[in-house]
Structures are given as structure tokens and as C-alpha cells.
C-alpha positions as CSV (number, residue, x, y, z in Angstrom):
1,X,-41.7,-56.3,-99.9
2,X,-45.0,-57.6,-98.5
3,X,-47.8,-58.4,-101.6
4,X,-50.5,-58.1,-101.3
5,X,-52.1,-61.1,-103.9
6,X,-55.6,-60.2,-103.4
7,X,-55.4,-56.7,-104.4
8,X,-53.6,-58.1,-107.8
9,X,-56.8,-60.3,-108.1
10,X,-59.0,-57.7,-108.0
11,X,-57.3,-55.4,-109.8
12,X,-58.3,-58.4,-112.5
13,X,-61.8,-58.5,-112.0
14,X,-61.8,-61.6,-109.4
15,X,-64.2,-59.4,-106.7
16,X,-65.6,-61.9,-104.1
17,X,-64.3,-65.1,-105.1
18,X,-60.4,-66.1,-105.7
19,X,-58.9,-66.2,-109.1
20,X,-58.5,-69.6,-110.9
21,X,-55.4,-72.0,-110.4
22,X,-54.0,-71.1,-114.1
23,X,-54.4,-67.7,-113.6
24,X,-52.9,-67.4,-109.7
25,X,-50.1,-69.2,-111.3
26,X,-49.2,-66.8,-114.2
27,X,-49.6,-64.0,-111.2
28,X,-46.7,-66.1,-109.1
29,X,-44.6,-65.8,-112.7
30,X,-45.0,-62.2,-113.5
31,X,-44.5,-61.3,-109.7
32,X,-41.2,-63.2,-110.1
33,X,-39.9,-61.6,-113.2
34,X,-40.7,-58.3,-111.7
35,X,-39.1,-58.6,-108.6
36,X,-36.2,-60.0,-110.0
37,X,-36.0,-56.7,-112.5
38,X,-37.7,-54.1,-110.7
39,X,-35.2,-51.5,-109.3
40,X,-37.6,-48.9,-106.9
41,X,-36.5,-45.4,-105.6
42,X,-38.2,-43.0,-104.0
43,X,-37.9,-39.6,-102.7
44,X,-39.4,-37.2,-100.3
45,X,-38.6,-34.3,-98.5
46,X,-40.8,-32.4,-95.4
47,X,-42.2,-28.4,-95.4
48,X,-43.9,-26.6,-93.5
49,X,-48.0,-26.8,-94.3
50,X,-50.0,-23.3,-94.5
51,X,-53.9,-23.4,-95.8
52,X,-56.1,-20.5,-96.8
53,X,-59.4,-22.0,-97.4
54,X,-58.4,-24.0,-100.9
55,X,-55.1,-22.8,-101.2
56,X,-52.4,-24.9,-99.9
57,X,-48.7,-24.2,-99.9
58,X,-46.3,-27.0,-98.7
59,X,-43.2,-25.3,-98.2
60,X,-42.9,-24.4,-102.3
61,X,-45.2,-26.8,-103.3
62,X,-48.6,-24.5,-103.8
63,X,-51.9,-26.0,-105.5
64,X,-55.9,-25.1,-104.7
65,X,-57.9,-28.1,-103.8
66,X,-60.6,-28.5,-100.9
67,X,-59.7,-32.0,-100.9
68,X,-56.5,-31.5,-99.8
69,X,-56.5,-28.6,-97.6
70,X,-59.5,-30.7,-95.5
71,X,-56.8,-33.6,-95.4
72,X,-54.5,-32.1,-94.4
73,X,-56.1,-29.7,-91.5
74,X,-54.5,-29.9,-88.6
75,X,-50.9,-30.7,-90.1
76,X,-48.1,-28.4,-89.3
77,X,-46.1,-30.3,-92.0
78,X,-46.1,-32.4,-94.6
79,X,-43.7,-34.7,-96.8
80,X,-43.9,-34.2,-100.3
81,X,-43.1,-37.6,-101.9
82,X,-42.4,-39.6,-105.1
83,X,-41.2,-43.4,-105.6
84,X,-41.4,-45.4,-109.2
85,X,-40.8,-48.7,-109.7
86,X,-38.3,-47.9,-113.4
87,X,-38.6,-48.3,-116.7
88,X,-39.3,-52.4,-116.3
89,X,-43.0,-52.6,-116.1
90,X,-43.8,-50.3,-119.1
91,X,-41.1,-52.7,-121.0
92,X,-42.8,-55.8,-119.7
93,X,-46.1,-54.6,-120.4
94,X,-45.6,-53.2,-123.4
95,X,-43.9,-56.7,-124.9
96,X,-46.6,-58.9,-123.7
97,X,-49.3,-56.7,-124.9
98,X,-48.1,-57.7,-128.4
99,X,-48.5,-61.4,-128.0
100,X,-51.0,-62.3,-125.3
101,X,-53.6,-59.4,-124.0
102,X,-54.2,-61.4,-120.5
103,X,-50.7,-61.8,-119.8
104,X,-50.1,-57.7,-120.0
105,X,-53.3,-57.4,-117.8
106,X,-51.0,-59.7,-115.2
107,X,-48.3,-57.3,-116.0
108,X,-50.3,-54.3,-115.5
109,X,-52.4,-55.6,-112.4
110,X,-48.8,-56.6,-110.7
111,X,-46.8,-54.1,-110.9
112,X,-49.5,-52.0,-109.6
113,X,-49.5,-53.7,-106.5
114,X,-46.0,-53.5,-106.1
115,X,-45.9,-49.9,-106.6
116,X,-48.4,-49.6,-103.8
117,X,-46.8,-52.2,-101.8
118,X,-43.3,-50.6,-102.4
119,X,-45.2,-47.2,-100.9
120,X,-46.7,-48.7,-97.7
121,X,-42.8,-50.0,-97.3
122,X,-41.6,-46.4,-97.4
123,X,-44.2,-44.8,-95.6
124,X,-44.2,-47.8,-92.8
125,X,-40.3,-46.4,-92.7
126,X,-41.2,-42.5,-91.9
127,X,-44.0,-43.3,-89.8
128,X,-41.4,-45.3,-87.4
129,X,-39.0,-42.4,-87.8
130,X,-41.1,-39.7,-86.3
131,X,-43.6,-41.8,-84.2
132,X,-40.6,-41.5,-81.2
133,X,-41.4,-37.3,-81.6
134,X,-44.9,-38.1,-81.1
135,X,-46.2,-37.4,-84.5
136,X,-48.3,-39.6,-87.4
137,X,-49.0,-39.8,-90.9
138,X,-52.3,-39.1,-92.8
139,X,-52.8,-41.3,-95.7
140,X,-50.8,-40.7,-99.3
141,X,-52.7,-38.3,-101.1
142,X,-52.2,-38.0,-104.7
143,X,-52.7,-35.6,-107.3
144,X,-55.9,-36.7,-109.1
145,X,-57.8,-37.7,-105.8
146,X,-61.0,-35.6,-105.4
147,X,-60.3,-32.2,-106.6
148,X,-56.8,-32.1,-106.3
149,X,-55.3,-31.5,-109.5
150,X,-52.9,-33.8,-111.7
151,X,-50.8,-30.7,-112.7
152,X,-49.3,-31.0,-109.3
153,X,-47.4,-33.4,-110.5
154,X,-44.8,-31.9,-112.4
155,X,-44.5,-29.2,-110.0
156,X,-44.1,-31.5,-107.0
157,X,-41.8,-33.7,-108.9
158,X,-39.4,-30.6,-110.0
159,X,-39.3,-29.6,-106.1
160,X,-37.7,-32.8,-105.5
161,X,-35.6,-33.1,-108.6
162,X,-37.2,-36.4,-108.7
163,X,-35.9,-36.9,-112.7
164,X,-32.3,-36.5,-111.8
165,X,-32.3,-38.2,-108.6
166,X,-34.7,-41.0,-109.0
167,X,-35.2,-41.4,-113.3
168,X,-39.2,-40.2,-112.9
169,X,-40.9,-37.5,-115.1
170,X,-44.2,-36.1,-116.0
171,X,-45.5,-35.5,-119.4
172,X,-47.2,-32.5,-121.1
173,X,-50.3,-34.4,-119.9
174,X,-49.5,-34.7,-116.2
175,X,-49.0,-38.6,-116.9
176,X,-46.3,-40.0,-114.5
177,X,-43.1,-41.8,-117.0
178,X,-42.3,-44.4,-115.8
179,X,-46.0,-45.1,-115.5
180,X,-45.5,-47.5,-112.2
181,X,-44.8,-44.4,-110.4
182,X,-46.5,-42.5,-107.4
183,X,-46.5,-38.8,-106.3
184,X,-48.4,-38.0,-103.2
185,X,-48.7,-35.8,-100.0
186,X,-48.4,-36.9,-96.8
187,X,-49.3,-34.9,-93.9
188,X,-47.7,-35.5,-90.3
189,X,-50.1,-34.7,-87.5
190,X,-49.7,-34.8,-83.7
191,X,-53.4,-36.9,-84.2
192,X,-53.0,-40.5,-83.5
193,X,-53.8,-41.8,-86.8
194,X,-55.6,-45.4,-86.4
195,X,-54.8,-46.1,-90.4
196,X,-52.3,-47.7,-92.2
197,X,-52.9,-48.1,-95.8
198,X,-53.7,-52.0,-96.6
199,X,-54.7,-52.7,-93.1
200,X,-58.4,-51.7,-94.3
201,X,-60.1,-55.1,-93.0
202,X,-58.9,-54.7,-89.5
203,X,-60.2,-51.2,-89.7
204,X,-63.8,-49.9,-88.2
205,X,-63.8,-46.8,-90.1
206,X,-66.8,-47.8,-92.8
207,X,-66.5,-44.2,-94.3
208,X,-63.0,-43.8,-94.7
209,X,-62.3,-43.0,-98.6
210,X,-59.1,-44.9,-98.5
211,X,-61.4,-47.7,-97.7
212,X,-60.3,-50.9,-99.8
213,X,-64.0,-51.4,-101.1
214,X,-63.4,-55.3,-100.5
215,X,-62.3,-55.0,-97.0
């Protein structure tokens, strides 16, 4: 899994200059334990994509967002998609935050990364699978970007019977359990798509609001 160190870095508040030796170190340690422990999954599944103006309805998945229905114009389909990372951050984090704060903001900061990184794996997968039919991927889209509601979540997540195949839930709250966890759309297009989520700095898209803002 490719990690990306910088991100974990600024995730901790080091924006425009490297973190310190001590602290790049205890990164290198909790990266370690984590990918020693971590044990990702992730599912997904493709449907057909109608809009009417707000409304969207991926093959059962429905939900009313401009957002999304202006990401995903132009898609005849789209993947709906889950992955988690387990139960092992939130245990890590949640140990650590009882005996040194700064050490659970490693925690936290890391396994954040990975979950992205884990993502851009799994989507770097699907975009080689259907590239040979002449078709791209749009950018993840997640519940909670712009105006597209977090009560997608549990929907989306029952659609793919993501707690019995893959061990992730939603509270009452729309909060993903395990919290490491990512539910997204992902629209396929017959649009070459120049973007590739973390490949931002080689990017001349300035108003792109995937945009890394460090890139």
C-alpha cells in the first residue's frame, strides 16, 4: 500500500514545512503497528445512474443532492462503494488516548491516511478493469461532501450488505463503525478523466475541489 507521509504530516498540523525527527519517527512506529494489524475490505457493486435535477437514483441507491447529481452528469453508471480499515484503529486510538494525547493524534492522523491510501488502491484496481472498455472514474464522492447527505450512508451500506460481508455499520447518527471507514460514489464516464486522487501536484486543474490544498 503506497503512503502517502506528507498527507499524515498535515493531517498534524505540519503545513509548509516537514515534521520534526521525533515526531516523523513515532509516525514510522504507528504506521508499523498498523500495518501489521490492520485487516482492510472493501466492497462495491455498479448500477445504472438516472438524475432528475437533485434527485439521483443509482440503481436502488436514491438521495437528493445537487452536488452529486452535477458530479456525476454525464455517467451512465456508477459503483457504489465501501472499504474500512477494522476495528484496530478505534482500539489503537482509543488506548493511546488514555496515556499520551500526541501519540493518539499519530494514531488518528495515520490510519487516516491509510484508509485513503487503501481507497486509491481499490479504485486504481477498477479504473484498470474497465479502462480496456473505454470508460473512467470520477473522483470518490462521499456522503457529507457539499450537499450530499450523511444519511446516505446507511442506506448505501445496506444495499451492499456491507455489515455482513465486510464487518462496517452506521450508527443512528450516520457515523461510520468502524470509524476508519469510507462510503463513496463513483461514477464511470466515457470522459477521459485526467485525475487520480493523490496525484494533485502533478495536476493543472487549480479549481478542482478534490484539490489537495498543499499541492
Amino acid at each position: 500500500m503506497e503512503i502517502n507521509r506528507r498527507e499524515i504530516e498535515r493531517y498534524l498540523g505540519f503545513r509548509g514545512h516537514p515534521a520534526d525527527p521525533q515526531t516523523r519517527e513515532r509516525i514510522e512506529s504507528c504506521l508499523k503497528e498498523l500495518l501489521d494489524r490492520i485487516r482492510p475490505r472493501s466492497i462495491y457493486a455498479n448500477y445504472p445512474v438516472t438524475l432528475s435535477g437533485s434527485l439521483c437514483k443509482i440503481g436502488p441507491f436514491k438521495t437528493e443532492s445537487h452536488d452529486l447529481a452535477h458530479h456525476l452528469n454525464l455517467c451512465k453508471s456508477a459503483y457504489l462503494f465501501a472499504a474500512t480499515l477494522g476495528p484496530v484503529p478505534d482500539l489503537l486510538i482509543r488506548r493511546a488516548t488514555t496515556q499520551d494525547m500526541s501519540l493518539a493524534l499519530i494514531y488518528q492522523a495515520s490510519s487516516a491516511a491509510l484508509i485513503e491510501s487503501y481507497c486509491n488502491e481499490i479504485c486504481s484496481s477498477l479504473r484498470s478493469s474497465i479502462h480496456s472498455d473505454g470508460l473512467f472514474l470520477k473522483p470518490r464522492f462521499s456522503p457529507g461532501y457539499g450537499d450530499f447527505p450523511l444519511s446516505g450512508q446507511g442506506s448505501l451500506l445496506r444495499i451492499l450488505e456491507a455489515e455482513k460481508r465486510i464487518g462496517l455499520t452506521a450508527t443512528e447518527s450516520d457515523i461510520l463503525a468502524p470509524s476508519k471507514s469510507v462510503t463513496a460514489v463513483i461514477g464511470v464516464t466515457t470522459e477521459g478523466q485526467d485525475c487520480h486522487e493523490g496525484h494533485c501536484s502533478s495536476c493543472k486543474k487549480t479549481d478542482c475541489e478534490f484539490r489537495d490544498p498543499d499541492a
